[in-house]
MARBA-3410 file (N, C-alpha, C, O; in Angstrom, 1 decimal):
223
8.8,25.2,76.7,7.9,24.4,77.5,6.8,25.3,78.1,7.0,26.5,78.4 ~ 5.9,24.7,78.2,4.7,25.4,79.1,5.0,26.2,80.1,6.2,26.3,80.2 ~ 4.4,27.0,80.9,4.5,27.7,82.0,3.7,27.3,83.1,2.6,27.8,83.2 ~ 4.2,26.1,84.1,3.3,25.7,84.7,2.6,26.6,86.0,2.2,26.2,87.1 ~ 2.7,27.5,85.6,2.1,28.3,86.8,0.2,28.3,86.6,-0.7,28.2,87.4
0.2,28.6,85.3,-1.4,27.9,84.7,-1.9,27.0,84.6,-1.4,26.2,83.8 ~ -3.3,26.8,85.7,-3.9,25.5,85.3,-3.8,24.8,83.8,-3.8,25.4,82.7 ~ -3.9,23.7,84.0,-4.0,22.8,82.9,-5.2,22.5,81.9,-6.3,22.5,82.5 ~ -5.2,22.4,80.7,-6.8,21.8,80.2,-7.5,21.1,80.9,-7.1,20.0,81.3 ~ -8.8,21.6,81.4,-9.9,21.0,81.5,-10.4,19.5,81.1,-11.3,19.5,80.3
-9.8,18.3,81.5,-10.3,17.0,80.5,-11.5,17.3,79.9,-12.1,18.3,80.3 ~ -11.8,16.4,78.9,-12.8,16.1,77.6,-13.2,17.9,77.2,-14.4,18.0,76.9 ~ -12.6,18.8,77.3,-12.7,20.2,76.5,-12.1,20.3,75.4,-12.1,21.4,74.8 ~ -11.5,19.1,74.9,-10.4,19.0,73.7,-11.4,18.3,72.6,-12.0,17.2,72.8 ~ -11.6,19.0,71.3,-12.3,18.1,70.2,-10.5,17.7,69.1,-9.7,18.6,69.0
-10.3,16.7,68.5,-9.1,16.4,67.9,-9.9,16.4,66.6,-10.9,15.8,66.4 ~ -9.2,17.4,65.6,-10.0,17.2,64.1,-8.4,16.4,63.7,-7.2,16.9,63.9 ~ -8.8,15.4,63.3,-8.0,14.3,62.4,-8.0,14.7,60.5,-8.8,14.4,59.5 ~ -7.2,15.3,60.5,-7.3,15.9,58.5,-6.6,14.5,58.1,-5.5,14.2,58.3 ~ -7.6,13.6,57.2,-7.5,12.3,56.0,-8.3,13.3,54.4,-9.0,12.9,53.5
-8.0,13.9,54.5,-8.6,14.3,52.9,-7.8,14.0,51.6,-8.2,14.1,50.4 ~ -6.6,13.7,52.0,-5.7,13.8,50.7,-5.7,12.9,50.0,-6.2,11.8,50.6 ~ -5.3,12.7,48.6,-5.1,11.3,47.5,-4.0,10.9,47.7,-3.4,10.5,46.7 ~ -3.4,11.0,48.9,-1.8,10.0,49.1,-1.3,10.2,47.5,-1.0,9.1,47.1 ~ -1.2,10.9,46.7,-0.3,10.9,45.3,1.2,10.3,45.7,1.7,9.2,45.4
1.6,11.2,46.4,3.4,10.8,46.3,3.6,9.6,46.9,4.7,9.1,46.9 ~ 2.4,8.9,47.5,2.8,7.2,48.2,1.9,6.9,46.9,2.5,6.0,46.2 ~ 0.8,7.1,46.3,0.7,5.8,44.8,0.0,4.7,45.5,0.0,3.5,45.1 ~ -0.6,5.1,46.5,-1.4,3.9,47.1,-2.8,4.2,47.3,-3.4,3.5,48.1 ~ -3.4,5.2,46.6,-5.0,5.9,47.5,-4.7,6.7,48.5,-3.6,7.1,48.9
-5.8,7.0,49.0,-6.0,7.8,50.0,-5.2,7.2,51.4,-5.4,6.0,51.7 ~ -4.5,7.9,52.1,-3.5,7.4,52.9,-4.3,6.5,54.6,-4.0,5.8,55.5 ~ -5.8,7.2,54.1,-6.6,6.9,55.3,-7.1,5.7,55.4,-7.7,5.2,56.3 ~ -6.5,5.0,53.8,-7.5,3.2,54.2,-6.3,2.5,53.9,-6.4,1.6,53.1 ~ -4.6,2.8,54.4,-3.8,1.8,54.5,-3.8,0.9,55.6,-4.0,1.3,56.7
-3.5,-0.3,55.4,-3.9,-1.1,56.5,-2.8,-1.0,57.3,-1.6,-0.7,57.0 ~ -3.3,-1.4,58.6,-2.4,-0.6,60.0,-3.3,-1.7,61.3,-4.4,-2.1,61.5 ~ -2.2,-1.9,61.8,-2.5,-3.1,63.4,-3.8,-3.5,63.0,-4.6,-3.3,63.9 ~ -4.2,-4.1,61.6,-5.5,-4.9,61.3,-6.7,-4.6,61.0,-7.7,-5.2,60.7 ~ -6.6,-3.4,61.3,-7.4,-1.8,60.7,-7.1,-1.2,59.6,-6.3,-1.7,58.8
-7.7,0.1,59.2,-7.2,1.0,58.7,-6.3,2.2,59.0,-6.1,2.1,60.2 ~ -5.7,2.9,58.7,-4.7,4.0,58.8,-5.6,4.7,60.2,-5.5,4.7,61.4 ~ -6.8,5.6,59.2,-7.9,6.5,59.7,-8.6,6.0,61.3,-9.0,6.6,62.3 ~ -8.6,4.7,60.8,-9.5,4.1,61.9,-9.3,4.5,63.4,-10.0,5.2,64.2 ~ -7.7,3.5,63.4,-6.6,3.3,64.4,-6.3,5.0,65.1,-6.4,5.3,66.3
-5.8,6.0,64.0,-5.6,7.2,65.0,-7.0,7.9,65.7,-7.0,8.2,66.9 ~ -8.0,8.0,64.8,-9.4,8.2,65.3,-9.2,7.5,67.1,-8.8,8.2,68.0 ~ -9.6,6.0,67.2,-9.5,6.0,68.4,-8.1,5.8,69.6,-8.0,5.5,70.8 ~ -7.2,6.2,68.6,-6.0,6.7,69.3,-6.3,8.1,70.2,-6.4,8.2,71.4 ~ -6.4,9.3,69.0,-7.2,10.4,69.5,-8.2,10.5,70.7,-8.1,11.4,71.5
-9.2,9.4,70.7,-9.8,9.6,71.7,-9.6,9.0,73.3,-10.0,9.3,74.4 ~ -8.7,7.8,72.7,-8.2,6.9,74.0,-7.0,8.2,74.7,-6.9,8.1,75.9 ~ -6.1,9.2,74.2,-5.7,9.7,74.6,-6.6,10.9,75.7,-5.8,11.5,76.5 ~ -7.8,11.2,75.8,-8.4,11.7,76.5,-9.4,13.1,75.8,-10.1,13.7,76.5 ~ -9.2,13.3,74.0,-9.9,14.1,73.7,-11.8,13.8,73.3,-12.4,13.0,72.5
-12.3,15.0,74.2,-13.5,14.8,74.0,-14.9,14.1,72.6,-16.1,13.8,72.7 ~ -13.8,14.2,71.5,-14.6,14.1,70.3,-13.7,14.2,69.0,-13.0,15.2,68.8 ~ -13.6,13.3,68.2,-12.9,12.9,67.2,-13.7,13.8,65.6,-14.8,13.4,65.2 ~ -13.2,15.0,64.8,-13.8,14.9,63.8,-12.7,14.4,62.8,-11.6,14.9,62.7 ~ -13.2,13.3,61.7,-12.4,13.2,60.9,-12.8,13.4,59.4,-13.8,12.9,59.0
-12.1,14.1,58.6,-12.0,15.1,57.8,-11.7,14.4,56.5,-10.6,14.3,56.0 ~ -13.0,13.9,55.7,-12.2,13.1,54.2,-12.6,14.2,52.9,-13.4,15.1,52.6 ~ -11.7,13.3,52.3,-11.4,14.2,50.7,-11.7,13.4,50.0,-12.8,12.9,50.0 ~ -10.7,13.0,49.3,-10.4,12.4,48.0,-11.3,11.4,48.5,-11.8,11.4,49.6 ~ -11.7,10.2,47.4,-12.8,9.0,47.1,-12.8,9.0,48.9,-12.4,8.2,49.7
-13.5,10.2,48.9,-14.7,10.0,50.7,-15.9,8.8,50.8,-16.3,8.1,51.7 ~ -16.2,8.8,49.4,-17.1,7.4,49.4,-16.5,6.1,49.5,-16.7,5.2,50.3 ~ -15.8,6.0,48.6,-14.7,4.6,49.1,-13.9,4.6,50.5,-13.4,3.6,51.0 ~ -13.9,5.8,51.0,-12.7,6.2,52.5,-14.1,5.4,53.7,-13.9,4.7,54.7 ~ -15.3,5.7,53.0,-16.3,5.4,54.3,-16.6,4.2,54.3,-16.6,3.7,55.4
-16.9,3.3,53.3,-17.1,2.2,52.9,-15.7,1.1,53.7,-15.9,0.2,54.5 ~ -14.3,1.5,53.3,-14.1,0.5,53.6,-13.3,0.7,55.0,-12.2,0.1,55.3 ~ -13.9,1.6,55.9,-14.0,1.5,57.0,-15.2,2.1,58.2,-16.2,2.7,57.9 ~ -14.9,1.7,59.5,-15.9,1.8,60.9,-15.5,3.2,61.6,-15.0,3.0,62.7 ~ -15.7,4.5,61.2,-15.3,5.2,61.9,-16.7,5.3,62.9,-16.4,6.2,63.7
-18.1,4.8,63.2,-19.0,5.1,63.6,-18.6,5.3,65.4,-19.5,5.8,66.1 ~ -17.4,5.0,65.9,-17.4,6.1,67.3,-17.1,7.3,66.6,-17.4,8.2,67.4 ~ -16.6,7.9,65.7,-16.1,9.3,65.5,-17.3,10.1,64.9,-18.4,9.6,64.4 ~ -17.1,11.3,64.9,-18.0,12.4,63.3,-16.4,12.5,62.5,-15.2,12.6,62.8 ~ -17.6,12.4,60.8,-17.0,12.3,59.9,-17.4,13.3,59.1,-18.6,13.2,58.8
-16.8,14.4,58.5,-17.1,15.3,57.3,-16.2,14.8,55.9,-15.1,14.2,55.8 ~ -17.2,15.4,54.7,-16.8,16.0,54.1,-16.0,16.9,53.4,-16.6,18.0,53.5 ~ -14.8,17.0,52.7,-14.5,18.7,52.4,-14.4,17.9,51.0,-13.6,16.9,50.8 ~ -15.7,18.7,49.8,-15.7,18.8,48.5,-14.3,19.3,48.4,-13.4,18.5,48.0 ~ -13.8,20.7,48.6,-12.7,21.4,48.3,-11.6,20.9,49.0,-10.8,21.6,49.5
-11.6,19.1,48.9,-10.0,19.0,49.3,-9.0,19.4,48.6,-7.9,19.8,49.1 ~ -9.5,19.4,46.7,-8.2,19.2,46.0,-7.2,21.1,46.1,-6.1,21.6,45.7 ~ -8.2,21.5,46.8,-7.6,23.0,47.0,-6.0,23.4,48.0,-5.1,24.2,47.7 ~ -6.0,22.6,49.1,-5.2,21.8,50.1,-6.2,22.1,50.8,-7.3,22.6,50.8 ~ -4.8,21.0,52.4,-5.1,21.1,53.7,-5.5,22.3,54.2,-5.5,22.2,55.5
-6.0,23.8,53.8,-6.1,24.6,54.7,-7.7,24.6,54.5,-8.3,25.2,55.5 ~ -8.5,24.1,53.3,-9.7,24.0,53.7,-10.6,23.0,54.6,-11.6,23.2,55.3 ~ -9.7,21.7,54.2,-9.8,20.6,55.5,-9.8,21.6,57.3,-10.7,21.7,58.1 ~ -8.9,21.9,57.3,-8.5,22.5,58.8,-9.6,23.7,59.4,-9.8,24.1,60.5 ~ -10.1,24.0,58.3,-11.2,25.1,58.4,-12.9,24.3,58.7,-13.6,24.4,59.7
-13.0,23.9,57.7,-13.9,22.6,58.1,-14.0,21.7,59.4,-15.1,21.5,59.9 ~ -12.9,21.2,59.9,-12.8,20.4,60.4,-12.8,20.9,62.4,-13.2,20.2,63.3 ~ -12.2,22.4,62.4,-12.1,23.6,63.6,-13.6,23.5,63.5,-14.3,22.9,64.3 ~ -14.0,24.3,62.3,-15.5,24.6,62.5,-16.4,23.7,63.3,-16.9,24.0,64.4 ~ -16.6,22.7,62.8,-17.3,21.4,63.4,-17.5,20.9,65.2,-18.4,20.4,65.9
-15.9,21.5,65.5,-16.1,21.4,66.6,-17.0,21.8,67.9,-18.0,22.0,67.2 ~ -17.3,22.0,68.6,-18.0,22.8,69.6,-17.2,24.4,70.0,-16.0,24.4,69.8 ~ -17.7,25.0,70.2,-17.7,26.5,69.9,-16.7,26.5,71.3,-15.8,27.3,71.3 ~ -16.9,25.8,72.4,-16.3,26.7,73.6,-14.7,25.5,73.6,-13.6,25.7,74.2 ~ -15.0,24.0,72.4,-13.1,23.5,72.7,-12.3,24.1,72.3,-12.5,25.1,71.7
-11.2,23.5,72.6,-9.7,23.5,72.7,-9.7,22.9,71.1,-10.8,22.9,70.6 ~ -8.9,22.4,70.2,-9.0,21.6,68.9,-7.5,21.0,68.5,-6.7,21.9,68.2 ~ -7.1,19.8,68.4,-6.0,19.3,68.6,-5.8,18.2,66.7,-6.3,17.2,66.2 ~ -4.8,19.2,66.6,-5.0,19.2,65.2,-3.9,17.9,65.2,-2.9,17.8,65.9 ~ -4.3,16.7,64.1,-3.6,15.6,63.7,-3.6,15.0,62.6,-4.6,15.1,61.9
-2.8,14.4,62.2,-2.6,14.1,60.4,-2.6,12.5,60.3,-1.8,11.7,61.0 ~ -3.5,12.1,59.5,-3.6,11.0,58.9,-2.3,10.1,58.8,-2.3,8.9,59.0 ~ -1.1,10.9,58.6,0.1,10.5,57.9,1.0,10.0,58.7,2.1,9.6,58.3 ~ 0.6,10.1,59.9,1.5,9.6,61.0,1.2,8.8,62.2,0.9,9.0,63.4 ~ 1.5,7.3,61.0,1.0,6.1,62.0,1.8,6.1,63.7,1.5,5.3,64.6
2.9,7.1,63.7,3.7,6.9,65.2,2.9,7.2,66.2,3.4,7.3,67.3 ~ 1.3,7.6,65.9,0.6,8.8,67.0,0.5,7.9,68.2,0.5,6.7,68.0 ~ 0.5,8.4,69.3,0.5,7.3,70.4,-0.8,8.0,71.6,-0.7,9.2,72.0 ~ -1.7,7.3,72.0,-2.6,8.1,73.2,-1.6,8.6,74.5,-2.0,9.3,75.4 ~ -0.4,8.3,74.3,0.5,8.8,75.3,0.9,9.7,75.1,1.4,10.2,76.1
0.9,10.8,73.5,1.6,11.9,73.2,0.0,12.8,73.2,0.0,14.1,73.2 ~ -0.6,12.3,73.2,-1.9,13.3,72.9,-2.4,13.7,74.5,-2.8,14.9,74.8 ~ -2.2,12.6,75.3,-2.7,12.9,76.8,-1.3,14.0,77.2,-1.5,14.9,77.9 ~ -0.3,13.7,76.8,0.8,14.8,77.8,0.4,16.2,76.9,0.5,17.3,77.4 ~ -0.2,16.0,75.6,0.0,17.8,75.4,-1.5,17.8,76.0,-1.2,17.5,77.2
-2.8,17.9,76.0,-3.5,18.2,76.8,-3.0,18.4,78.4,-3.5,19.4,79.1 ~ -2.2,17.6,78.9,-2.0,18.1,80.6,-1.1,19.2,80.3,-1.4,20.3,80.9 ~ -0.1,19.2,79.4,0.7,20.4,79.6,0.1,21.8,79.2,0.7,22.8,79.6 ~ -1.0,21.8,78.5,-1.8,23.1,77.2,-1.8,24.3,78.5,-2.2,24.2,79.6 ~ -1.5,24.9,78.0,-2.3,25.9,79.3,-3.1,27.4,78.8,-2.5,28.0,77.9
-4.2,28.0,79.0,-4.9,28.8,78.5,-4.3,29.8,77.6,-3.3,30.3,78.0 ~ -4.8,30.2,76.2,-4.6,31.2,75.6,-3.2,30.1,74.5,-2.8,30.8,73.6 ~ -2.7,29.2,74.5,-1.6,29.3,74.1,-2.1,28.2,73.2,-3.1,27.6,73.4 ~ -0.6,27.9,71.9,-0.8,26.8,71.3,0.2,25.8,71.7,1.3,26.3,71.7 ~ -0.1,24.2,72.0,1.2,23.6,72.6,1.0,22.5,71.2,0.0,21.9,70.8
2.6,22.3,70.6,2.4,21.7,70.0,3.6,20.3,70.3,4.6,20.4,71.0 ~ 3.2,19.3,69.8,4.5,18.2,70.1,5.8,18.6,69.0,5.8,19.2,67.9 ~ 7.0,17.9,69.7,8.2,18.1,69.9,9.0,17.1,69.4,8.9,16.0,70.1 ~ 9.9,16.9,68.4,10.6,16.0,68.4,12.0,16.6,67.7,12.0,17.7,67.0 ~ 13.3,15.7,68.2,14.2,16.2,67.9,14.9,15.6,66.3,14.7,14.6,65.7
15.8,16.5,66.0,16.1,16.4,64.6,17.7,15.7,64.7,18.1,15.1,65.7 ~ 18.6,15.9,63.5,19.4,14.8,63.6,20.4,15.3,64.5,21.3,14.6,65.0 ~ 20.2,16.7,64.8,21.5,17.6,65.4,21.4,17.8,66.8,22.4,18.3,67.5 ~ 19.7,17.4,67.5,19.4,17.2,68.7,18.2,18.1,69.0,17.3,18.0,69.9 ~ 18.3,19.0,68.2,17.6,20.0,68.5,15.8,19.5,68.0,15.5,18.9,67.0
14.7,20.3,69.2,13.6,20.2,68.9,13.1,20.9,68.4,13.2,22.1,68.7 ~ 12.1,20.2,66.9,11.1,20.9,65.9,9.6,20.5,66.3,9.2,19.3,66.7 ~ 8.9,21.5,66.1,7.8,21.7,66.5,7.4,20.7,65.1,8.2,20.6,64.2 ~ 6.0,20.1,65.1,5.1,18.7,64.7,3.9,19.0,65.0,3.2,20.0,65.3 ~ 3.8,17.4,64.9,1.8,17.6,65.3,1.9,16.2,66.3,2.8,15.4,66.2
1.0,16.2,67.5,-0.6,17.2,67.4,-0.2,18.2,67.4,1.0,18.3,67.2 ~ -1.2,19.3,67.6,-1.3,20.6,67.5,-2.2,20.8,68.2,-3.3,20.4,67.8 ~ -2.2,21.7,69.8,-3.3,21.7,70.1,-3.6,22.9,70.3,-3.0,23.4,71.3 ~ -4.7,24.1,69.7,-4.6,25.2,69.8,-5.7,25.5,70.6,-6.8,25.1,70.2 ~ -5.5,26.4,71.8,-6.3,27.1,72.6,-7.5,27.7,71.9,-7.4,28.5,70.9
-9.1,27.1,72.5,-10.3,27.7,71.7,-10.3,29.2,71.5,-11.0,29.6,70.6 ~ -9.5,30.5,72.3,-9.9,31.6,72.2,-8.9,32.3,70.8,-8.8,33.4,70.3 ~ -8.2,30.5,70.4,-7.5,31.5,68.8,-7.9,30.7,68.0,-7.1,30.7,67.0 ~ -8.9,29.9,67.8,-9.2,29.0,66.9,-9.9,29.9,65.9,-9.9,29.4,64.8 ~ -10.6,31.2,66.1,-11.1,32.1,64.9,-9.9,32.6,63.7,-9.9,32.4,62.5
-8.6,33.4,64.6,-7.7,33.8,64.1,-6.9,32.8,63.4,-6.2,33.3,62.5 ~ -6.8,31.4,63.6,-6.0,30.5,62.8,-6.6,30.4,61.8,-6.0,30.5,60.8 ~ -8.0,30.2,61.9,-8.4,29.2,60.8,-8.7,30.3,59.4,-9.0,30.0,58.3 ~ -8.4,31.7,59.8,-8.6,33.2,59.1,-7.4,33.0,57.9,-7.6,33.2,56.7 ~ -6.2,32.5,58.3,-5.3,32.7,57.7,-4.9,31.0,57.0,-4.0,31.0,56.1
-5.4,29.9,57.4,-5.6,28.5,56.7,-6.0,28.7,55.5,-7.1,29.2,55.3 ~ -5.1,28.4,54.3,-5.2,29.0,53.0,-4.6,27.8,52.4,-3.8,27.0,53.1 ~ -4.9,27.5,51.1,-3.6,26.6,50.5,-3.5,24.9,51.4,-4.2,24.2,52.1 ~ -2.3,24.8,51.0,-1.6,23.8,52.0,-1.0,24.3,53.3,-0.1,23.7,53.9 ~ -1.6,25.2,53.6,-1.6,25.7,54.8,-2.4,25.4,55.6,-3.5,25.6,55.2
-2.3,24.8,56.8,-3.4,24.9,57.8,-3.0,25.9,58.6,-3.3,27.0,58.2 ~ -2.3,25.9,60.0,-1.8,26.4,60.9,-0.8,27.1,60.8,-0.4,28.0,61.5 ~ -0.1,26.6,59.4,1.3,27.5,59.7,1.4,29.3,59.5,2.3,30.0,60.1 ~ 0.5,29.6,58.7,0.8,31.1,58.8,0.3,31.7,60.2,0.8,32.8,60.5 ~ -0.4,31.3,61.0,-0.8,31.6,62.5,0.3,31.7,63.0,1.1,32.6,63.1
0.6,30.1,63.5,2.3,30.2,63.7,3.3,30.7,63.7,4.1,31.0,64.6 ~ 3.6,30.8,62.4,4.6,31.6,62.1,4.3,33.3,62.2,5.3,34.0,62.4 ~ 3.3,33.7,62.0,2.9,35.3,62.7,3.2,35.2,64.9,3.3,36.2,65.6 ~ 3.3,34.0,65.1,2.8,34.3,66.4,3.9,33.3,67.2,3.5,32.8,68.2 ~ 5.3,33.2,66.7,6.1,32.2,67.6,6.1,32.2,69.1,6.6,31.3,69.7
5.4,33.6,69.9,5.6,33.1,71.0,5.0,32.8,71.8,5.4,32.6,72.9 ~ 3.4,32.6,71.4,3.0,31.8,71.8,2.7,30.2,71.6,1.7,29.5,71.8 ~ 4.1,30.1,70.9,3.8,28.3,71.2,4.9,27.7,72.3,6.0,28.0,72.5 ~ 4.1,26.6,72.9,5.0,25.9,74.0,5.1,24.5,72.9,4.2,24.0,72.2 ~ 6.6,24.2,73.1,6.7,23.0,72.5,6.7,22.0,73.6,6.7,22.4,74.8
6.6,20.7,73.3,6.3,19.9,74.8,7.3,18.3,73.7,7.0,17.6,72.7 ~ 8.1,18.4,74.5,9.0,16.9,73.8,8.6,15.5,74.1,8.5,14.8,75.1 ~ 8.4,15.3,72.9,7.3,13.6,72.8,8.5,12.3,72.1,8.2,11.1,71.7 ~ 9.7,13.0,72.1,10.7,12.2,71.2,10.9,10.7,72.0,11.4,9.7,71.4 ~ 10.3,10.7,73.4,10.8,9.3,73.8,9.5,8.2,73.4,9.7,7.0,73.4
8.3,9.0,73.1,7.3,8.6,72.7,7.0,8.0,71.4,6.3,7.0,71.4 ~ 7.4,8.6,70.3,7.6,8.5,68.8,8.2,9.7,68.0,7.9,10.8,68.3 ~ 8.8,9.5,66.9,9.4,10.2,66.1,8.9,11.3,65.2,9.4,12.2,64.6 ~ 7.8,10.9,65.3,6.6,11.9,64.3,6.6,12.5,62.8,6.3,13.5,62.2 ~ 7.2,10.8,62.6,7.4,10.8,60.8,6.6,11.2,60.3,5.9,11.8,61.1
6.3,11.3,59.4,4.9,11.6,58.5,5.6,10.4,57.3,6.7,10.0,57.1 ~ 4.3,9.9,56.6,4.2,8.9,55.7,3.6,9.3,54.3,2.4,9.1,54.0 ~ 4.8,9.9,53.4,4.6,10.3,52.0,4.7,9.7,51.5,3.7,9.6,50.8 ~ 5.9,8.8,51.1,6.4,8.3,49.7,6.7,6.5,50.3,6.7,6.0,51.4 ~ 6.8,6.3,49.2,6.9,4.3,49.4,7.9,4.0,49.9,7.7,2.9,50.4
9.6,4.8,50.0,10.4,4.2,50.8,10.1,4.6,52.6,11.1,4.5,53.2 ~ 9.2,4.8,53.2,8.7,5.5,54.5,7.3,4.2,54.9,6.7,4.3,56.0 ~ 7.0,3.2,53.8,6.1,2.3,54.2,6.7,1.8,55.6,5.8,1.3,56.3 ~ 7.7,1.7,56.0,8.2,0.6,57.1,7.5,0.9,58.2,7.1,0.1,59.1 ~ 7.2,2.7,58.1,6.3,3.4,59.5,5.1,2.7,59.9,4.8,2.8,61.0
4.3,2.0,59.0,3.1,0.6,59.1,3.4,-0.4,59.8,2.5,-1.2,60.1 ~ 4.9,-0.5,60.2,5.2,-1.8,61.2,5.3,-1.0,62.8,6.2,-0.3,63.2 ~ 3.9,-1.6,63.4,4.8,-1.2,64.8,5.4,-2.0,65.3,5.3,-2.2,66.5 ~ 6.4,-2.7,64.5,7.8,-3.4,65.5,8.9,-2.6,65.5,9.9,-2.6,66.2 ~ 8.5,-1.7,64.4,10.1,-0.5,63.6,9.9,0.0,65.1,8.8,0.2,65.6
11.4,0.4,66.0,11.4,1.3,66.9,11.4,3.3,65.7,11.9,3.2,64.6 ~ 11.2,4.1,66.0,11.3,5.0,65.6,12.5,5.8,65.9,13.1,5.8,66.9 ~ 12.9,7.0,64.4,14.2,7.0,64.2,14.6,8.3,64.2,15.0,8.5,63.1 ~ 14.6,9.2,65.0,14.3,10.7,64.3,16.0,11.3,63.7,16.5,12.4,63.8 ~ 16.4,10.2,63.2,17.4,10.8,61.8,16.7,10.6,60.5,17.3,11.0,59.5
15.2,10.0,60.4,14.8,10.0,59.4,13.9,11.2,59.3,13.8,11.9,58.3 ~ 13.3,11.2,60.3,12.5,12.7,60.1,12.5,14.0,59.5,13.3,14.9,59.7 ~ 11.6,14.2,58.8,12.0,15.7,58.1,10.5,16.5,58.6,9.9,16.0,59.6 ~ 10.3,17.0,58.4,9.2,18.0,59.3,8.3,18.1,58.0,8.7,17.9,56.8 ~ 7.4,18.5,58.4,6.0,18.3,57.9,5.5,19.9,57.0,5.5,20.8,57.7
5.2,20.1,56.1,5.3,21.1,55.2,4.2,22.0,56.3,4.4,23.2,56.7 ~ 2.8,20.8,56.9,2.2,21.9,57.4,2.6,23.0,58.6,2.2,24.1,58.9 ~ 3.7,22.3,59.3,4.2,23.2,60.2,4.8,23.7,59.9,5.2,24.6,60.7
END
């Protein structure tokens, strides 16, 4: 957990790059960013999830049929890029998407794939973030124990050094894993489960009546 002895993030100093670049392959439905969700799209819905939680500025990050992703949705409160080089992986997305932001935020990394995102889990890791460090959300596994997930919010003074080593399907994680101690995990498990949504038996995560289950959870390649 944090060290509360350090002030807290600064509100609106947080830009959220939202990574939607992928061709959803292993779901067989398109791009995971125009599945329909609370009467929206996937992309739409966390975009101003993201921002109703308190971060300054939404970039969201498309790939695969970017022209169909724009068309058949309203992201116009957010910025929207391009990454030609999606089919390379998520580590060119994440590089892109840091970049974009303003030079002196914070950058609170979130994935398309996880309709559980709640503006309640994004507001507690900004209060908890504290300077220099990466605070990432928390959820527990079937044994009790907490695995680090996304958001991801990493301190602006290491956002050079992450995005150096974003390679592959890598975004964050080789940073991380060079650097376990400074991450604070911060536990969001009463909040949502922080599934991710790959494959077609995992559609039910589109219903927000499903309460969330973290014996289904498996952790996310990016972290």
């Amino acid at each position: 957990m944090a060290d509360s002895s350090e002030p807290p993030t600064t509100p609106g100093s947080t830009t959220a790059v939202l990574l939607a670049a992928g061709a959803g392959t292993r779901l067989g439905l398109g791009p995971k960013a125009t599945l329909p969700f609370r009467g929206r799209t996937l992309v739409e819905v966390l975009a101003d999830v993201l921002l109703a939680g308190g971060c300054r500025e939404v970039v969201a990050v498309l790939g695969a049929d970017a022209a169909t992703v724009r068309a058949a949705t309203n992201l116009s409160r957010h910025r929207v890029i391009d990454n030609p080089g999606w089919p390379t992986g998520m580590g060119s997305s994440f590089q892109l998407g840091v970049a974009a932001a303003a030079p002196e935020d914070h950058v609170l990394i979130a994935l398309v794939d996880q309709p559980g995102l709640t503006a309640e889990t994004v507001a507690r890791l900004l209060a908890a973030h504290r300077p220099g460090r990466v605070t990432a959300a928390a959820y527990r596994d079937p044994e009790g124990n907490l695995r680090r997930g996304h958001p991801l919010l990493i301190d602006a003074g290491l956002r050079a050094e992450a995005t150096e080593t974003a390679t592959g399907d890598a975004g964050a994680r080789v940073f991380l894993q060079s650097h376990p101690g400074l991450v604070d995990l911060v536990d969001c498990n009463d909040l949502t489960g922080g599934e991710d949504l790959d494959t077609p038996d995992q559609l039910h995560l589109l219903d927000p009546a499903q309460p969330h289950d973290t014996a289904q959870r498996k952790e996310n390649p990016e972290s």
